[in-house]
Wavefront OBJ file of the C-alpha trace (Angstrom):
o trace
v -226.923 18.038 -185.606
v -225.356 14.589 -184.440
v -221.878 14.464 -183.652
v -221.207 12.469 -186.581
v -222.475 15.085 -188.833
v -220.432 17.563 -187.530
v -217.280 15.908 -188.239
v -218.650 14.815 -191.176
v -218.976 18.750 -192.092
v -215.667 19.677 -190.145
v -213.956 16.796 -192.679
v -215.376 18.189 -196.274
v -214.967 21.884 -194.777
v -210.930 20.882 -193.785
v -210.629 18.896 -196.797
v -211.397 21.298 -199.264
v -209.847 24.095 -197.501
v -206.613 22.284 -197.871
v -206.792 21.227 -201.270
v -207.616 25.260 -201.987
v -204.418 26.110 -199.770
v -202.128 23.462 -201.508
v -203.147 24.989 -205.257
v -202.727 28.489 -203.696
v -199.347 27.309 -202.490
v -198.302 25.292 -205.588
v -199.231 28.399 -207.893
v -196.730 31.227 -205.495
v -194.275 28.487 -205.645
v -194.347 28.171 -209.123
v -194.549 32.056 -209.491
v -191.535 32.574 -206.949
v -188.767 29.984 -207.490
v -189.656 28.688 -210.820
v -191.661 25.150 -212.535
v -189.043 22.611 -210.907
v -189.535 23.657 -207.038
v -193.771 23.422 -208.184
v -192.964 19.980 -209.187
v -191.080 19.142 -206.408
v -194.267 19.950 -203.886
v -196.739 17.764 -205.701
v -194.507 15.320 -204.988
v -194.010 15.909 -202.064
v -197.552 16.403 -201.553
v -198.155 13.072 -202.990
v -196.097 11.222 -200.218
v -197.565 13.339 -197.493
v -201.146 12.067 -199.108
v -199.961 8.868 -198.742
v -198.220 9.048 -195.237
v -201.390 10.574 -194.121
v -203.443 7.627 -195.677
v -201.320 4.957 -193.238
v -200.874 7.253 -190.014
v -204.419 7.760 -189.937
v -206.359 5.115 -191.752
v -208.026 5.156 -194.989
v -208.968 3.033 -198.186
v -207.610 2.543 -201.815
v -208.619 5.848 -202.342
v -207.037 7.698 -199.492
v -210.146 8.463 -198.265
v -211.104 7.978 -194.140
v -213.719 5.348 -193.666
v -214.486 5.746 -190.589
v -215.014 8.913 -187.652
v -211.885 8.505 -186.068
v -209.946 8.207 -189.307
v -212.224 11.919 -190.281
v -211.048 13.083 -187.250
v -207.749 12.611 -187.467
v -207.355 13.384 -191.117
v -208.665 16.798 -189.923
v -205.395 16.827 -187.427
v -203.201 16.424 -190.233
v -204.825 19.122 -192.763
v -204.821 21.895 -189.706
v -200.996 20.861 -189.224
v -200.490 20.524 -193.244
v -201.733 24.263 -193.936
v -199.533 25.924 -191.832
v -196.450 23.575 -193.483
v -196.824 25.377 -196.849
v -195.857 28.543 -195.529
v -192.575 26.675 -195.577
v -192.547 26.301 -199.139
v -193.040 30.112 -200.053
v -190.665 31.361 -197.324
l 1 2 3 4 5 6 7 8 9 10 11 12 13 14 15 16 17 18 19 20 21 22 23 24 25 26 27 28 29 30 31 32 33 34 35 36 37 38 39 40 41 42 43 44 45 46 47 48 49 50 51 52 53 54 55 56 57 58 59 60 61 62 63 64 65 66 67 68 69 70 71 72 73 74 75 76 77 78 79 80 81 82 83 84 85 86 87 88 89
């Protein structure tokens, strides 16, 4: 496999594992401290969408365009992840 296609893979694979992470984290939230603090991490999940979308490159859709903007979008979903722990503790 090309090196392309492996951060092509490495991008879906990070992608998605966030998304399942930030549902997982938005449900224990809710569970734990109650609707309003579940509310307050989608927002805050939107602007971090959207800061991630300008530190890294991406279009319209906040979607990377290019293998460097993959690459670093997969920086920012490793260092993401481990930022939710915040929210539950």
């Amino acid at each position: 496999m090309s090196q392309a296609g492996l951060i092509n893979d490495k991008y879906k694979s990070s992608d998605h594992d966030m998304n399942i992470n930030y549902r997982g984290t938005r449900y224990e939230v809710r569970r734990l401290y109650g609707e309003e603090m579940a509310a307050d991490l989608k927002k805050e999940q939107i602007q971090w969408i959207k800061q991630r979308s300008k530190d890294c490159g991406a279009d319209a859709k906040h979607q990377p365009r290019t293998q460097a903007e993959k690459v670093c979008f997969i920086q920012q979903n490793n260092a993401r992840m481990e930022e939710y722990f915040l929210w539950i503790d």
